[in-house]
N, C-alpha and C positions, 0 to 999 in steps of 0.2 A: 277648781276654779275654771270658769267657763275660760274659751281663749275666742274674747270679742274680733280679734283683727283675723280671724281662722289662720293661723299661723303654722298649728300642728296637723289642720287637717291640707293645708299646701303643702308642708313636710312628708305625710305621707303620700301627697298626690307625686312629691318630687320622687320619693322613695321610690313607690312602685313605677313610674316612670324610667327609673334608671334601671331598676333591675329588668323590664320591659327591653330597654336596650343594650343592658346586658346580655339577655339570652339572644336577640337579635343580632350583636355583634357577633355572641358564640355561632350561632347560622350562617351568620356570612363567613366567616373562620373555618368552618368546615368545609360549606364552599369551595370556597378560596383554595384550601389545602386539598380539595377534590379535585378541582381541575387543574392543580399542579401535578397530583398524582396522575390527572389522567393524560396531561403535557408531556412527563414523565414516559409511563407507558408507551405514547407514541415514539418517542425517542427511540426508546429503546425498541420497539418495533423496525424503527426506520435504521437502525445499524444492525439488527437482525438481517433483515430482508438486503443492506447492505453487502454484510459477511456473506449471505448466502450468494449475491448476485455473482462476487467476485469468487467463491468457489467454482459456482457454473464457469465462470466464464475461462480459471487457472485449467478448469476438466477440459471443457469447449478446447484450450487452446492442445490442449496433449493429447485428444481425439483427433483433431485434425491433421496433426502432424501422423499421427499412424497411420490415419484414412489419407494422406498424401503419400506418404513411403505405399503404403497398399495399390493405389491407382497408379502410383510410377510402377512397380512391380509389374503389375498386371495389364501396361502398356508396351513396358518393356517383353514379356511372356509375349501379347500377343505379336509386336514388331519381328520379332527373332522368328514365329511361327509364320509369319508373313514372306519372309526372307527365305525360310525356307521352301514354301510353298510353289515361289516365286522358283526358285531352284531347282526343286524338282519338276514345275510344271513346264520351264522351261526348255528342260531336259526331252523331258516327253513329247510335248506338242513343239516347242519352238517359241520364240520370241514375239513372231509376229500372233499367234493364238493367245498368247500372254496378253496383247496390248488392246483385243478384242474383249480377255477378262475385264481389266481396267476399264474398260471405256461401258461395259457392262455394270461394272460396280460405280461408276461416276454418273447413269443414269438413274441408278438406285438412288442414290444421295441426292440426287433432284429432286425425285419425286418423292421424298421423304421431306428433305425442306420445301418443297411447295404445297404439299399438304400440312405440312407446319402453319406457313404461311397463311393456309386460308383456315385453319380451323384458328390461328389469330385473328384473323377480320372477320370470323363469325362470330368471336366470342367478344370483339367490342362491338359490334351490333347488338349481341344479345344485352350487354352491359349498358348500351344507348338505348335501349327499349323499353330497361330497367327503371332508369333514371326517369325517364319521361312518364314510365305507372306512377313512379312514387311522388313525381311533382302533381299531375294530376289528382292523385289521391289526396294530398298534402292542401293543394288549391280546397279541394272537394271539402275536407276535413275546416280548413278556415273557415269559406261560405259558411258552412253549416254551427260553425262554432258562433262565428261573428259577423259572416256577410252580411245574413237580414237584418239584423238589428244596424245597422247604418244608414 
Protein backbone atom coordinates (compact mmCIF):
# COMPACT_ATOMS: atom_id res chain seq x y z
CA UNK A 1 0.00 0.00 0.00
CA UNK A 2 1.38 3.16 -1.23
CA UNK A 3 2.02 5.73 2.01
CA UNK A 4 0.11 8.94 0.43
CA UNK A 5 1.27 11.33 3.54
CA UNK A 6 5.37 9.93 2.80
CA UNK A 7 5.37 8.99 6.33
CA UNK A 8 7.85 5.97 5.93
CA UNK A 9 9.94 7.75 3.56
CA UNK A 10 10.34 10.98 6.65
CA UNK A 11 10.98 7.80 8.74
CA UNK A 12 13.85 6.81 6.97
CA UNK A 13 14.91 10.52 6.20
CA UNK A 14 14.64 10.59 10.32
CA UNK A 15 16.56 7.33 10.58
CA UNK A 16 19.41 8.16 8.50
CA UNK A 17 19.57 11.53 10.03
CA UNK A 18 20.17 10.23 13.50
CA UNK A 19 22.51 7.75 12.71
CA UNK A 20 24.27 10.79 10.54
CA UNK A 21 24.51 12.14 14.18
CA UNK A 22 25.27 9.51 15.60
CA UNK A 23 28.59 8.90 14.05
CA UNK A 24 29.03 12.67 14.31
CA UNK A 25 28.56 12.61 17.87
CA UNK A 26 30.95 9.52 17.95
CA UNK A 27 33.71 12.24 16.09
CA UNK A 28 33.13 14.63 18.47
CA UNK A 29 33.63 12.05 21.34
CA UNK A 30 36.76 11.05 20.16
CA UNK A 31 37.71 14.49 19.93
CA UNK A 32 36.76 15.38 23.06
CA UNK A 33 38.54 12.34 24.68
CA UNK A 34 41.72 13.41 22.45
CA UNK A 35 42.16 16.55 23.71
CA UNK A 36 41.59 15.34 27.22
CA UNK A 37 44.25 13.00 26.51
CA UNK A 38 46.36 15.34 25.05
CA UNK A 39 45.40 18.04 28.52
CA UNK A 40 46.51 14.89 30.09
CA UNK A 41 49.77 14.52 28.60
CA UNK A 42 50.69 18.19 29.11
CA UNK A 43 50.07 17.73 32.68
CA UNK A 44 51.89 15.28 33.06
CA UNK A 45 54.73 16.91 31.12
CA UNK A 46 54.45 19.90 33.36
CA UNK A 47 55.18 17.77 36.82
CA UNK A 48 57.95 16.05 34.86
CA UNK A 49 59.88 19.06 33.90
CA UNK A 50 58.47 20.15 37.44
CA UNK A 51 60.31 17.00 39.42
CA UNK A 52 63.14 17.55 37.17
CA UNK A 53 63.39 21.38 37.85
CA UNK A 54 63.38 20.76 41.58
CA UNK A 55 66.12 17.87 41.26
CA UNK A 56 68.43 20.48 39.56
CA UNK A 57 67.79 22.90 41.84
CA UNK A 58 68.20 20.07 45.48
CA UNK A 59 71.99 19.30 42.98
CA UNK A 60 72.44 23.19 42.41
CA UNK A 61 71.93 23.55 46.15
CA UNK A 62 74.74 20.81 47.29
CA UNK A 63 77.16 21.86 44.54
CA UNK A 64 77.27 25.19 45.93
CA UNK A 65 77.74 24.41 49.19
CA UNK A 66 81.06 22.26 48.12
CA UNK A 67 82.03 25.06 45.56
CA UNK A 68 81.64 27.46 48.76
CA UNK A 69 83.63 25.19 51.38
CA UNK A 70 86.15 24.82 48.11
CA UNK A 71 86.72 28.88 47.67
CA UNK A 72 86.82 29.30 51.45
CA UNK A 73 89.59 26.62 51.50
CA UNK A 74 91.34 27.99 48.75
CA UNK A 75 91.17 31.63 50.28
CA UNK A 76 92.07 30.57 53.41
CA UNK A 77 95.45 28.41 51.54
CA UNK A 78 96.20 31.50 49.67
CA UNK A 79 95.67 34.24 53.10
CA UNK A 80 98.08 31.80 55.27
CA UNK A 81 100.54 31.98 51.99
CA UNK A 82 100.18 35.62 51.96
CA UNK A 83 101.13 35.82 55.64
CA UNK A 84 103.79 34.01 55.19
CA UNK A 85 105.11 35.68 52.44
CA UNK A 86 104.66 38.82 54.12
CA UNK A 87 106.92 37.11 56.88
CA UNK A 88 109.64 36.11 55.22
CA UNK A 89 109.69 39.07 52.84
CA UNK A 90 109.84 41.09 55.77
CA UNK A 91 112.58 39.40 57.28
CA UNK A 92 114.70 39.81 54.21
CA UNK A 93 114.09 43.18 52.83
CA UNK A 94 112.33 45.02 55.73
CA UNK A 95 108.87 46.45 56.32
CA UNK A 96 109.36 49.53 54.60
CA UNK A 97 110.11 47.28 50.90
CA UNK A 98 106.98 45.25 52.08
CA UNK A 99 104.81 48.44 51.79
CA UNK A 100 106.49 49.40 48.39
CA UNK A 101 105.17 45.49 47.41
CA UNK A 102 101.49 46.52 48.59
CA UNK A 103 101.39 49.60 47.01
CA UNK A 104 102.86 47.79 43.91
CA UNK A 105 100.00 45.13 44.11
CA UNK A 106 97.14 48.10 44.73
CA UNK A 107 98.33 49.54 41.43
CA UNK A 108 97.65 46.29 39.81
CA UNK A 109 94.27 46.15 40.99
CA UNK A 110 93.64 49.54 39.44
CA UNK A 111 94.48 48.89 36.52
CA UNK A 112 92.72 45.62 36.33
CA UNK A 113 89.35 47.32 37.53
CA UNK A 114 89.78 50.34 35.05
CA UNK A 115 90.19 48.17 32.39
CA UNK A 116 87.26 46.28 33.73
CA UNK A 117 85.64 49.51 33.73
CA UNK A 118 86.04 50.47 30.18
CA UNK A 119 85.85 47.30 28.30
CA UNK A 120 82.03 47.80 30.37
CA UNK A 121 81.49 51.00 28.54
CA UNK A 122 82.68 49.58 25.39
CA UNK A 123 80.58 46.80 25.57
CA UNK A 124 77.23 49.07 26.26
CA UNK A 125 78.12 50.97 23.34
CA UNK A 126 78.56 48.10 21.23
CA UNK A 127 75.02 46.93 22.83
CA UNK A 128 73.61 50.75 21.87
CA UNK A 129 74.89 50.19 18.34
CA UNK A 130 73.14 46.96 18.28
CA UNK A 131 69.89 48.21 19.25
CA UNK A 132 69.80 51.18 16.99
CA UNK A 133 70.79 48.27 13.57
CA UNK A 134 67.88 46.31 14.76
CA UNK A 135 65.38 49.30 14.96
CA UNK A 136 66.58 50.62 11.79
CA UNK A 137 66.29 47.38 10.19
CA UNK A 138 62.99 46.70 12.06
CA UNK A 139 61.76 50.43 10.57
CA UNK A 140 63.28 49.26 7.06
CA UNK A 141 61.40 45.89 7.32
CA UNK A 142 57.75 47.85 8.26
CA UNK A 143 58.25 50.48 5.17
CA UNK A 144 58.84 47.73 2.99
CA UNK A 145 56.19 45.36 4.42
CA UNK A 146 53.54 48.20 4.93
CA UNK A 147 54.82 51.81 4.41
CA UNK A 148 53.89 52.07 0.62
CA UNK A 149 50.64 50.75 0.70
CA UNK A 150 49.37 53.75 3.15
Amino acid sequence: MPDPFGLSEGAKTLSGSLDASREASKGLSKSIEGIQQDGLDVAQKKAHERRRALREAEHKKETALIKALEDWKQKKQISEKEANLKIDFVKKYGAKEWEAVLKIKLDIENMERKNNEEFQHDLKEVRKVQFYCFAVAALIAWYLTWGYKI
